[in-house]
C-alpha positions in Angstrom: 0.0 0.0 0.0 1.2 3.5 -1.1 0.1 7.3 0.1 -2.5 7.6 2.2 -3.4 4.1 2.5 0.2 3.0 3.7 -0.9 1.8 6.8 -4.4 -0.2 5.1 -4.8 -3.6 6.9 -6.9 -6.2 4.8 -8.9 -8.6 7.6 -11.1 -11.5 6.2 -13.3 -11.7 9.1 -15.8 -14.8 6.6 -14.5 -16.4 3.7 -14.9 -13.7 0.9 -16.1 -11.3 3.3 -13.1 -8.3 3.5 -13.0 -5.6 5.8 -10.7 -2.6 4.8 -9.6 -1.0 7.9 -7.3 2.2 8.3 -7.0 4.4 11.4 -6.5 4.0 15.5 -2.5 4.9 15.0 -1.7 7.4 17.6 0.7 9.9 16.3 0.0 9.9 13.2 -2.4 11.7 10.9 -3.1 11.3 7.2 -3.9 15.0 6.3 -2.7 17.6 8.2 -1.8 18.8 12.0 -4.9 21.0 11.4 -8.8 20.0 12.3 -9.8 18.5 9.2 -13.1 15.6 9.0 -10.1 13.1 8.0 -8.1 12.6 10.6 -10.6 14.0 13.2 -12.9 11.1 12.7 -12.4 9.0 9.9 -8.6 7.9 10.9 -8.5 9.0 14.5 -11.7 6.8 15.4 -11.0 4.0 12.9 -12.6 3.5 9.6 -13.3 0.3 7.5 -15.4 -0.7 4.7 -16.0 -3.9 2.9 -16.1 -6.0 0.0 -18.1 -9.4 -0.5 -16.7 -11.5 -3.1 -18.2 -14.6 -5.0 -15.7 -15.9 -7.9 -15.3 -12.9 -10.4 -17.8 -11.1 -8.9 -17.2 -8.0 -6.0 -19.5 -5.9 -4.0 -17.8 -3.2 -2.2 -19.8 -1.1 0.6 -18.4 2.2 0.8 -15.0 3.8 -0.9 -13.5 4.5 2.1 -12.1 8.0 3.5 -9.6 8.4 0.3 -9.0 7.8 -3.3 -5.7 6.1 -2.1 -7.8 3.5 -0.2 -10.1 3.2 -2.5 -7.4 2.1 -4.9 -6.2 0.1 -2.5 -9.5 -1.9 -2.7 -10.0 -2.2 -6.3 -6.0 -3.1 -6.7 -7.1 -5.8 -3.9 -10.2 -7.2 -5.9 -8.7 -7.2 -9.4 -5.7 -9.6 -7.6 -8.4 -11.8 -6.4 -9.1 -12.2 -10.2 -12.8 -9.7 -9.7 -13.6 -8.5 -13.0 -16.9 -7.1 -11.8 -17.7 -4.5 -9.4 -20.7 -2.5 -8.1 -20.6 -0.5 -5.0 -23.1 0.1 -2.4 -23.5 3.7 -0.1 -24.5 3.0 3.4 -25.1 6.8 3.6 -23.8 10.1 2.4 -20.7 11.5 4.9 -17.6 12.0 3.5 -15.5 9.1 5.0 -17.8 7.1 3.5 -17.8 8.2 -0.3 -14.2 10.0 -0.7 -13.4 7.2 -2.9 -15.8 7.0 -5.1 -13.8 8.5 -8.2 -12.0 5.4 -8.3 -14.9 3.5 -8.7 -16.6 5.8 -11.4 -17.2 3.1 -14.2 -19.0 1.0 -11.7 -23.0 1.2 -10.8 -23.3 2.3 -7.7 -26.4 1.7 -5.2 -27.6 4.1 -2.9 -30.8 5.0 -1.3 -32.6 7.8 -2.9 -32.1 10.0 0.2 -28.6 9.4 -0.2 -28.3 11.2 -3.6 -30.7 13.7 -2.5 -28.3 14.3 0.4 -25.0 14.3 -1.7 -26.5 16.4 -4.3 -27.6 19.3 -1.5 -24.2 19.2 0.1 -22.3 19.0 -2.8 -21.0 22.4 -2.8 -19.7 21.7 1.0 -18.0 18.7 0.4 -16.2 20.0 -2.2 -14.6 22.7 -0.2 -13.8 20.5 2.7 -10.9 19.8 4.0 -9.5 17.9 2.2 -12.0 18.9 -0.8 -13.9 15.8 -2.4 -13.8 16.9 -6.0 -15.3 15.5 -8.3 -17.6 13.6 -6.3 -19.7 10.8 -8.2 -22.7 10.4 -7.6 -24.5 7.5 -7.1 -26.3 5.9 -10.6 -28.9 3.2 -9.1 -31.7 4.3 -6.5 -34.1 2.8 -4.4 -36.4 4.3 -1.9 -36.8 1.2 1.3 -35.0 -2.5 0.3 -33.0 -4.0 -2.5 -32.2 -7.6 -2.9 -29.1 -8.5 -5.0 -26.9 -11.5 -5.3 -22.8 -11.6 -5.6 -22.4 -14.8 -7.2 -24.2 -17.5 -5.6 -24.5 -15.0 -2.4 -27.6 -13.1 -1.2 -27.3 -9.8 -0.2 -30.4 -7.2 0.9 -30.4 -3.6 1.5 -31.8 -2.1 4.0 -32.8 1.8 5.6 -32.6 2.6 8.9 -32.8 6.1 10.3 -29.9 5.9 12.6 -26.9 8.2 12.8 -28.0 10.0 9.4 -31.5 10.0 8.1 -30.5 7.9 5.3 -29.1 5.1 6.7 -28.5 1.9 4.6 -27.4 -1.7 5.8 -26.5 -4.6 4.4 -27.8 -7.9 5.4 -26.4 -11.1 4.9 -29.1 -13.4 5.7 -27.5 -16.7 4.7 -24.6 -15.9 7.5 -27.0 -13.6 10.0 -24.4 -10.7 9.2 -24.8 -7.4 9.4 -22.6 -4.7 7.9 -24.1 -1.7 9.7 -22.1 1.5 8.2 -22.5 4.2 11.2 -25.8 2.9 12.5 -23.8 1.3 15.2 -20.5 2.2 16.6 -18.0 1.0 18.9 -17.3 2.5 21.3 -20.1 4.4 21.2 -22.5 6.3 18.4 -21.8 9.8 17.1 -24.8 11.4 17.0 -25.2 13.4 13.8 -28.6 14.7 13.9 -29.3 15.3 17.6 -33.0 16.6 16.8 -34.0 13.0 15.3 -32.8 10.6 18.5 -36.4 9.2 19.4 -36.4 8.0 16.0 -33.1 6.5 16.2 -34.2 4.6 19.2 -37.3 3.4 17.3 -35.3 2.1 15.0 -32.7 0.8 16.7 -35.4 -1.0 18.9 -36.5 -2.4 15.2 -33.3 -3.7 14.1 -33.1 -5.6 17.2 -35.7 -7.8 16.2 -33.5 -9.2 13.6 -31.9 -12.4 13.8 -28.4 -10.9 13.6 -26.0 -13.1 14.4 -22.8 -10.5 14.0 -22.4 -7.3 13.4 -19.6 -5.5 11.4 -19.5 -1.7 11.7 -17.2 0.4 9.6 -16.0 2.2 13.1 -15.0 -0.3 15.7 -12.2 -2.2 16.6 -10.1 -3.9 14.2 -9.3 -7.0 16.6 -13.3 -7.5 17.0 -13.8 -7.0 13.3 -11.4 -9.9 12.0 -12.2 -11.7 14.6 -16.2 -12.0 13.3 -17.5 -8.5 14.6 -19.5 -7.9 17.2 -22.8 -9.7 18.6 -26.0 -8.6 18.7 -25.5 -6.7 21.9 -24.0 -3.9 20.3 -27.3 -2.4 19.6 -28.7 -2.7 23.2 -25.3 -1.1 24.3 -26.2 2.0 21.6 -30.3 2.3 22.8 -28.5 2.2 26.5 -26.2 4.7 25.6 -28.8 7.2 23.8 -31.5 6.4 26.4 -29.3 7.6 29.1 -27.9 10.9 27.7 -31.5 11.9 26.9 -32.5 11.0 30.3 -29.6 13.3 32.4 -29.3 15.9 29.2 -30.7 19.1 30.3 -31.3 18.2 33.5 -27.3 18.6 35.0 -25.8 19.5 31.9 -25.7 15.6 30.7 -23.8 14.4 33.5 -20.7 15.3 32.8 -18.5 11.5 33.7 -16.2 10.0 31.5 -17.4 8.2 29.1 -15.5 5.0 30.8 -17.9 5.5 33.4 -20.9 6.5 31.0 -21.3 3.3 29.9 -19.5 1.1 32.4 -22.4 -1.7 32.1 -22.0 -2.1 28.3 -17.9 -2.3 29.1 -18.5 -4.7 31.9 -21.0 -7.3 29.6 -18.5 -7.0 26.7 -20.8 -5.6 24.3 -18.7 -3.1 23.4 -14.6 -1.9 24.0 -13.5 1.0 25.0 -11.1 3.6 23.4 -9.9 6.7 24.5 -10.8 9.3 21.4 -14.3 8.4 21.9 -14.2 10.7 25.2 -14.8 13.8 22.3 -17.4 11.9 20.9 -19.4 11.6 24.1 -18.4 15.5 25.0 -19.9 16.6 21.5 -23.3 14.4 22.2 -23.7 15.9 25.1 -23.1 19.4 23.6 -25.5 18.7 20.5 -28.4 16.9 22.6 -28.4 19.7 25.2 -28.6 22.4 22.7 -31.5 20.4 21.5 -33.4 19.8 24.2 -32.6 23.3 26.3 -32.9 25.3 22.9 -35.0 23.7 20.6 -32.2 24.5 17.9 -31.8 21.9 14.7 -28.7 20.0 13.8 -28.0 22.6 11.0 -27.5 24.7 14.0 -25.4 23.0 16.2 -21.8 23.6 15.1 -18.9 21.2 15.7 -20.0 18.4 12.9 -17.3 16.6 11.1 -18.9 14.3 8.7 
């Protein structure tokens, strides 16, 4: 691996299942010294995405935070002897579709939301820092669910308001796997749109109904990740998490503990792990939610975001 995807670790956490993970390196950032959405979320916190692979056939879920990774993942597939490729968009942020340039001759599958979202923004992400420019659009829409197949492999796509309104998982029901993009996190979630947390917990108390057997989220711990993901109990540690900081925001400030003590239960069980850059995570939550509920501001008001 070259450039900014030097440090790019390939983890095969199922057979043909790939997991692209950069990120969690202390010291070191990929951009610049300055506050910039790719270090200062994307590499800092840990950022994978994934590939299924049946024969000569690839789907890829998300481009990563960089062209250089995103080449990284093509160069990857075409040595496995993939000679087709389509991509799926679990949602619209930028560590999520940096690299789709490199992926430009391929369809790519998105939500319509999704498009709706890059096209309004499109302006903004292109002068961010770093600028995503030209950014490619998505060129196959649906509104709720898709079902495809990779080879002999069944694959369905799936929205869930969590994290970002359009929210899109990927569910391998064969396995009981779940690739979740940011609708779950580990440590903990980073709550994008503060205004729209009761319907996050509504559907996070839907997706628990599912008969998920693991979870792989494009944040989380690289060790949990190639070692299968993470059980079920992931999203029970994210209602716990969100349940609590609406029940003590606004009422003493969000209770101001560590986030080690925040969510000592979930730490205890083993649903989820803990690591240290997370504490800003919780600190901004707490900020966005109590602006929120004290204010009554929206999320386009609340300043601080780095998607």
């Amino acid at each position: 691996m070259t450039g900014l995807a030097a440090n790019l670790r390939i983890l095969e956490p199922y057979p043909g299942l790939f997991a692209y993970y950069d990120g969690r390196i202390a010291g070191k950032r990929l951009h610049s010294p300055e506050p910039n959405w790719l270090d200062d979320g994307a590499f800092d916190l840990g950022t994978a995405s994934y590939a299924i692979v049946d024969g000569a056939e690839a789907l890829v879920y998300d481009t990563h935070m960089s062209l250089d990774h995103a080449e990284a993942i093509r160069a990857h597939l075409t040595g496995l002897g993939v000679t087709q490729i389509r991509v799926v968009l679990s949602h619209w942020h930028k560590d999520h579709v940096a690299g789709n340039a490199v992926f430009a001759d391929c369809e790519i599958i998105a939500l319509q939301l999704t498009s709706d979202l890059l096209a309004a923004h499109r302006d903004a992400i292109a002068a961010g820092t770093p600028p995503i420019a030209p950014l490619i659009m998505p060129n196959r829409l649906f509104e709720r669910e898709s079902h495809l197949s990779v080879g002999a492999r069944r694959v369905e796509l799936h929205h869930f308001q969590i994290h970002s309104a359009d929210g899109n998982v990927l569910w391998l029901p064969d396995q009981q796997v779940l690739l979740a993009g940011d609708t779950l996190e580990d440590t903990v979630t980073y709550i994008a749109e503060p205004h729209e947390t009761d319907v996050h917990l509504r559907e996070l108390d839907r997706l628990a109904c599912w008969p998920i057997r693991r979870i792989l989220p494009n944040h989380g711990d690289p060790n949990r990740i190639a070692a299968g993901g993470y059980e079920a109990t992931l999203i029970g540690a994210t209602r716990a998490y969100l349940r609590r900081l609406l029940a003590l925001t606004g009422v003493d400030g969000g209770g101001q503990s560590p986030l080690q003590e925040f969510v000592a239960p979930e730490l205890a069980s083993g649903a989820i792990s803990y690591f240290a850059p997370y504490e800003a995570v919780h600190i901004r939550n707490i900020a966005s939610l109590s602006m929120v509920i004290l204010k009554g501001e929206t999320a386009q008001n609340i300043g601080g975001v780095s998607l």
